[in-house]
py3Dmol code that shows the C-alpha trace and the ligand (Angstrom):
import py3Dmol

protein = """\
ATOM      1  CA  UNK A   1      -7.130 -26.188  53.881  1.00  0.00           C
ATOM      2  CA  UNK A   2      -5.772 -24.894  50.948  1.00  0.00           C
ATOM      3  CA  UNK A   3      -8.847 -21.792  49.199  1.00  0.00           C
ATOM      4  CA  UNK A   4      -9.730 -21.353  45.571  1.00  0.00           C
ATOM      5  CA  UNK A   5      -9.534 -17.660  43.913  1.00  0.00           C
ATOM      6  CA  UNK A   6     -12.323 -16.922  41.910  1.00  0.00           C
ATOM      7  CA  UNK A   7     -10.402 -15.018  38.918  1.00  0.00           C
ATOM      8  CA  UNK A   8     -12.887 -15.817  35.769  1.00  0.00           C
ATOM      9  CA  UNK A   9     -15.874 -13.832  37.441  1.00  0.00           C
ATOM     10  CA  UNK A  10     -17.541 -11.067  35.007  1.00  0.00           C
ATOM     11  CA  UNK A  11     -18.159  -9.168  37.869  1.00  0.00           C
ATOM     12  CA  UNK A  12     -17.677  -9.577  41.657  1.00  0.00           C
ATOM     13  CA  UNK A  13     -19.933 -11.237  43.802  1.00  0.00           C
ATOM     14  CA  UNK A  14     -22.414  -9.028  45.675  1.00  0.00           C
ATOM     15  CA  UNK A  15     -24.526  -9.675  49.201  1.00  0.00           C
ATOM     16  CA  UNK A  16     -23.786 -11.775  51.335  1.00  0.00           C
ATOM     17  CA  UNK A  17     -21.232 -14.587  51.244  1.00  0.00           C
ATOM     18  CA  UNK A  18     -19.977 -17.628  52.658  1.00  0.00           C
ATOM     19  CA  UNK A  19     -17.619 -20.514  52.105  1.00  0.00           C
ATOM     20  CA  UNK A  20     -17.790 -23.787  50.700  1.00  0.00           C
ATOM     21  CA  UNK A  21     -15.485 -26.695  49.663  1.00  0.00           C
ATOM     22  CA  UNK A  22     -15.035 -27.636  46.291  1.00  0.00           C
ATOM     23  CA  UNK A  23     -12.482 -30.437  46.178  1.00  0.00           C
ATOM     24  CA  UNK A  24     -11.099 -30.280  49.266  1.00  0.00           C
ATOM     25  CA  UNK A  25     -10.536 -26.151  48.604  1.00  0.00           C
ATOM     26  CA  UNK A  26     -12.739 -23.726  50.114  1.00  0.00           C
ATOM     27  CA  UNK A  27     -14.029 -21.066  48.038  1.00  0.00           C
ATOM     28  CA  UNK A  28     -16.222 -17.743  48.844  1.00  0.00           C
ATOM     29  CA  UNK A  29     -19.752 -18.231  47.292  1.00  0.00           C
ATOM     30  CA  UNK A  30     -22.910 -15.858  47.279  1.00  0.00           C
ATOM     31  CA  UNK A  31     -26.376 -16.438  48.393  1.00  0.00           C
ATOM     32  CA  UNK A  32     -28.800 -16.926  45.366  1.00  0.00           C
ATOM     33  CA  UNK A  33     -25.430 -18.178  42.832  1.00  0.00           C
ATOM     34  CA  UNK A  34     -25.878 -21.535  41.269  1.00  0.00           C
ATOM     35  CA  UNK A  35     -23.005 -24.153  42.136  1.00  0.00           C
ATOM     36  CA  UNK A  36     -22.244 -23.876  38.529  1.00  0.00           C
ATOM     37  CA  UNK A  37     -21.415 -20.145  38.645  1.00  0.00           C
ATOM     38  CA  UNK A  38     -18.661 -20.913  41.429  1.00  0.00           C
ATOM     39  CA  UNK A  39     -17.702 -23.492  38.873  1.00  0.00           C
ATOM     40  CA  UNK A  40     -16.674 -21.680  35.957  1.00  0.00           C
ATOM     41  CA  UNK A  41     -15.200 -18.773  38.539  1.00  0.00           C
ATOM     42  CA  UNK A  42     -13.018 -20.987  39.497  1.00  0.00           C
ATOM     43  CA  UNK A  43     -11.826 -22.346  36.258  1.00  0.00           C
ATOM     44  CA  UNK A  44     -13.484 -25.927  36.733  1.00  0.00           C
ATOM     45  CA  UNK A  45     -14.457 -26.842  32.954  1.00  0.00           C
ATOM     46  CA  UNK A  46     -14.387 -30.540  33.375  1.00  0.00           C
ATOM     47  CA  UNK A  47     -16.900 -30.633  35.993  1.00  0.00           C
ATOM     48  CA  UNK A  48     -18.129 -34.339  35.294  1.00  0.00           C
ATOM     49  CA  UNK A  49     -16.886 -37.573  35.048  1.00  0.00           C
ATOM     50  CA  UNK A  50     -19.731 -39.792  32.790  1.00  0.00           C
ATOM     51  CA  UNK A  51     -20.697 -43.585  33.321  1.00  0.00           C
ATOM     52  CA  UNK A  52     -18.556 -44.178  29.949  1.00  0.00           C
ATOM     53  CA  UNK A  53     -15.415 -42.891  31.645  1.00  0.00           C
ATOM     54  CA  UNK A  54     -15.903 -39.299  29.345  1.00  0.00           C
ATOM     55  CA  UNK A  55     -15.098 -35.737  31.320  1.00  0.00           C
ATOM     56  CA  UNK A  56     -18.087 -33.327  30.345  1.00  0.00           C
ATOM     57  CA  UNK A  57     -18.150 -29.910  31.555  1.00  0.00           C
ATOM     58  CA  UNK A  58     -21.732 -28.195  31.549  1.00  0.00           C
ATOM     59  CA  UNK A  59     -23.518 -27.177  28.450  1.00  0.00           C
ATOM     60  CA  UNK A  60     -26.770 -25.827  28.600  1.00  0.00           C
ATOM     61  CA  UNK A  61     -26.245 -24.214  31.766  1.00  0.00           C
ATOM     62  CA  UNK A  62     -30.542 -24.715  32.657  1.00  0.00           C
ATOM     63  CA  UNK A  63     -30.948 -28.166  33.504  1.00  0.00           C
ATOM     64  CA  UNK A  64     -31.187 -30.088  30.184  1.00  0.00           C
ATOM     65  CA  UNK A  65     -28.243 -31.678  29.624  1.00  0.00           C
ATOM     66  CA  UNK A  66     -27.018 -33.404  32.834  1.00  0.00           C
ATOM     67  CA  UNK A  67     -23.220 -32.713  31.576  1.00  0.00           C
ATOM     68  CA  UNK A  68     -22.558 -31.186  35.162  1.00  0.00           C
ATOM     69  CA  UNK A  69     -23.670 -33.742  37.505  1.00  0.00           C
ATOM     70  CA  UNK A  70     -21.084 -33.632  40.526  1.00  0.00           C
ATOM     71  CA  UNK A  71     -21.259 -35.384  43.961  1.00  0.00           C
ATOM     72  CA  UNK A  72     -23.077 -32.494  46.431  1.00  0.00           C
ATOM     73  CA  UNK A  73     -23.198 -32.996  49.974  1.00  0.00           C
ATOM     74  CA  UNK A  74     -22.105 -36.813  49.353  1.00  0.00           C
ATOM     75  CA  UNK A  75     -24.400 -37.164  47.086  1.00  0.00           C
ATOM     76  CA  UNK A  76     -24.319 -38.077  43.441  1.00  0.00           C
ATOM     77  CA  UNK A  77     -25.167 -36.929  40.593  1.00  0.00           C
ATOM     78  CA  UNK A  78     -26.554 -33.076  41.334  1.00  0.00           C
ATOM     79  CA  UNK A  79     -26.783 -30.827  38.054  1.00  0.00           C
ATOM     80  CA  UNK A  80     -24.082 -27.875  39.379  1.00  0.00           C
ATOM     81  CA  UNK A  81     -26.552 -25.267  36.987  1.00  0.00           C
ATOM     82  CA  UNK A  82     -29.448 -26.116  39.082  1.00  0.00           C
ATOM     83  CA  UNK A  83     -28.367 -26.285  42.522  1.00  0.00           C
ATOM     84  CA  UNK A  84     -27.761 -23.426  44.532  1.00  0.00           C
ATOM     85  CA  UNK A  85     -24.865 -23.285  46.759  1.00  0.00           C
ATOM     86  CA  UNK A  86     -25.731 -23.140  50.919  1.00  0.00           C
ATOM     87  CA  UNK A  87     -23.078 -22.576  53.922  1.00  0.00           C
ATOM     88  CA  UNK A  88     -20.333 -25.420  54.223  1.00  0.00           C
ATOM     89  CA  UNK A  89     -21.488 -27.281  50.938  1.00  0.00           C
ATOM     90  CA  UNK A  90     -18.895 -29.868  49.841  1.00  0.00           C
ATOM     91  CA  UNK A  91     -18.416 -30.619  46.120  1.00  0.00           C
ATOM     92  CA  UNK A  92     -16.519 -33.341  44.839  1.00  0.00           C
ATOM     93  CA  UNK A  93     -16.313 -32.813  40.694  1.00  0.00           C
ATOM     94  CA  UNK A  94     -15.008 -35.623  38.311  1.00  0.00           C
ATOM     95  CA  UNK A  95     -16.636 -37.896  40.529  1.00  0.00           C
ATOM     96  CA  UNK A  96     -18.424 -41.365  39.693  1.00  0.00           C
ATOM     97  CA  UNK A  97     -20.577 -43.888  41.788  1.00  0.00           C
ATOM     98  CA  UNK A  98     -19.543 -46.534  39.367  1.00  0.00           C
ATOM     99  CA  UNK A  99     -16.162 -45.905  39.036  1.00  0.00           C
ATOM    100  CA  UNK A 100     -16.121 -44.977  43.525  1.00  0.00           C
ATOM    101  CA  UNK A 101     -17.860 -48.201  44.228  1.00  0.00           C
ATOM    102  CA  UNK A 102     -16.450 -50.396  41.677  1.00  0.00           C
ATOM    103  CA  UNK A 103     -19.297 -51.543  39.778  1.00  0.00           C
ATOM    104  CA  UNK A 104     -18.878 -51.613  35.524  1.00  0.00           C
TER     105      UNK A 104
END
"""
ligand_1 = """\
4
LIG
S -25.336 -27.616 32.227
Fe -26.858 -28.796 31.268
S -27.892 -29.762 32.919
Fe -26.432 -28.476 33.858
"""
view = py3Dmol.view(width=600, height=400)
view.addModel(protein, "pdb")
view.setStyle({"model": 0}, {"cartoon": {"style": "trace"}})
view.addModel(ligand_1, "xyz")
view.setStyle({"model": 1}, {"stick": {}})
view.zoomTo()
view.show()
Protein backbone atom coordinates (compact mmCIF):
# COMPACT_ATOMS: atom_id res chain seq x y z
CA UNK A 1 0.00 0.00 0.00
CA UNK A 2 1.31 2.96 -1.29
CA UNK A 3 1.67 6.03 2.26
CA UNK A 4 0.87 9.70 2.10
CA UNK A 5 3.62 12.39 3.37
CA UNK A 6 2.23 14.91 5.38
CA UNK A 7 4.34 18.03 3.94
CA UNK A 8 1.71 21.10 4.55
CA UNK A 9 1.82 20.60 8.48
CA UNK A 10 2.62 24.00 10.52
CA UNK A 11 4.26 22.00 12.86
CA UNK A 12 4.88 18.25 13.41
CA UNK A 13 2.62 16.05 14.99
CA UNK A 14 3.25 15.35 18.68
CA UNK A 15 2.11 12.16 21.09
CA UNK A 16 1.25 9.39 20.05
CA UNK A 17 0.50 8.21 16.52
CA UNK A 18 -0.93 5.74 14.35
CA UNK A 19 -1.94 5.00 10.80
CA UNK A 20 -4.88 5.31 8.80
CA UNK A 21 -6.02 5.03 5.13
CA UNK A 22 -7.09 7.83 3.27
CA UNK A 23 -7.84 6.68 -0.27
CA UNK A 24 -6.37 3.63 -0.36
CA UNK A 25 -2.88 5.46 1.15
CA UNK A 26 -1.98 5.14 4.63
CA UNK A 27 -0.99 8.11 6.42
CA UNK A 28 0.51 8.73 10.15
CA UNK A 29 -2.21 10.55 12.24
CA UNK A 30 -2.18 11.77 16.00
CA UNK A 31 -4.47 11.06 18.80
CA UNK A 32 -6.80 14.10 19.56
CA UNK A 33 -6.26 15.59 15.46
CA UNK A 34 -9.46 16.06 13.59
CA UNK A 35 -9.71 14.00 10.19
CA UNK A 36 -9.67 17.36 8.65
CA UNK A 37 -6.21 18.30 9.97
CA UNK A 38 -4.72 15.04 8.21
CA UNK A 39 -6.65 16.48 5.32
CA UNK A 40 -5.12 19.64 4.57
CA UNK A 41 -1.51 17.91 5.69
CA UNK A 42 -1.82 15.99 3.08
CA UNK A 43 -2.77 18.43 0.45
CA UNK A 44 -6.49 17.10 0.04
CA UNK A 45 -8.44 20.50 -0.79
CA UNK A 46 -11.26 18.93 -2.65
CA UNK A 47 -12.35 16.82 0.09
CA UNK A 48 -16.12 16.49 -1.07
CA UNK A 49 -18.00 15.51 -3.83
CA UNK A 50 -21.82 17.35 -3.40
CA UNK A 51 -25.30 15.80 -4.44
CA UNK A 52 -25.10 18.46 -7.48
CA UNK A 53 -21.95 16.81 -8.80
CA UNK A 54 -19.79 20.17 -7.23
CA UNK A 55 -16.15 19.32 -5.42
CA UNK A 56 -16.16 21.44 -2.07
CA UNK A 57 -13.28 21.39 0.13
CA UNK A 58 -14.01 22.46 3.88
CA UNK A 59 -14.78 25.95 4.90
CA UNK A 60 -15.59 26.72 8.25
CA UNK A 61 -13.45 24.18 9.63
CA UNK A 62 -16.20 23.82 13.06
CA UNK A 63 -19.03 22.00 11.84
CA UNK A 64 -21.27 24.55 10.03
CA UNK A 65 -20.91 24.13 6.68
CA UNK A 66 -21.00 20.40 5.77
CA UNK A 67 -18.45 21.24 2.72
CA UNK A 68 -16.23 18.26 4.07
CA UNK A 69 -18.50 15.42 4.32
CA UNK A 70 -16.38 12.24 3.23
CA UNK A 71 -17.27 8.49 3.49
CA UNK A 72 -15.61 7.36 7.19
CA UNK A 73 -15.46 3.89 8.09
CA UNK A 74 -17.96 3.11 5.04
CA UNK A 75 -19.97 5.47 6.01
CA UNK A 76 -21.28 8.59 4.37
CA UNK A 77 -21.36 11.74 4.79
CA UNK A 78 -18.99 12.47 8.13
CA UNK A 79 -17.91 16.28 8.50
CA UNK A 80 -13.77 15.57 8.28
CA UNK A 81 -13.56 19.00 10.89
CA UNK A 82 -15.56 17.20 13.39
CA UNK A 83 -14.46 13.76 13.48
CA UNK A 84 -11.49 12.68 15.09
CA UNK A 85 -9.30 10.21 13.52
CA UNK A 86 -8.97 6.49 15.54
CA UNK A 87 -6.45 3.46 14.63
CA UNK A 88 -7.04 1.87 11.04
CA UNK A 89 -9.77 4.54 10.00
CA UNK A 90 -10.49 4.37 6.25
CA UNK A 91 -11.46 7.55 4.36
CA UNK A 92 -12.73 7.61 1.04
CA UNK A 93 -12.91 11.64 -0.10
CA UNK A 94 -14.79 12.79 -3.33
CA UNK A 95 -17.16 10.24 -2.55
CA UNK A 96 -21.10 10.19 -3.18
CA UNK A 97 -23.99 7.75 -2.15
CA UNK A 98 -25.91 9.04 -5.08
CA UNK A 99 -23.49 9.05 -7.55
CA UNK A 100 -21.95 5.12 -5.75
CA UNK A 101 -25.40 3.71 -5.83
CA UNK A 102 -26.76 5.20 -8.87
CA UNK A 103 -29.66 7.04 -7.77
CA UNK A 104 -30.21 10.94 -9.42
S1 LIG B 1 -15.54 22.54 7.26
FE1 LIG B 1 -17.53 23.30 7.57
S2 LIG B 1 -18.61 21.60 8.39
FE2 LIG B 1 -16.58 20.91 8.18
Amino acid sequence: MKSLKRTKDITPILGASFNITINNQQVRAAAGETLLSVLLATDHKRIMNNDHHRHCGAYCGMGVCHCCQVKVNDQFKQRACQTLVQPNMTVETLSNRFCEEGIK
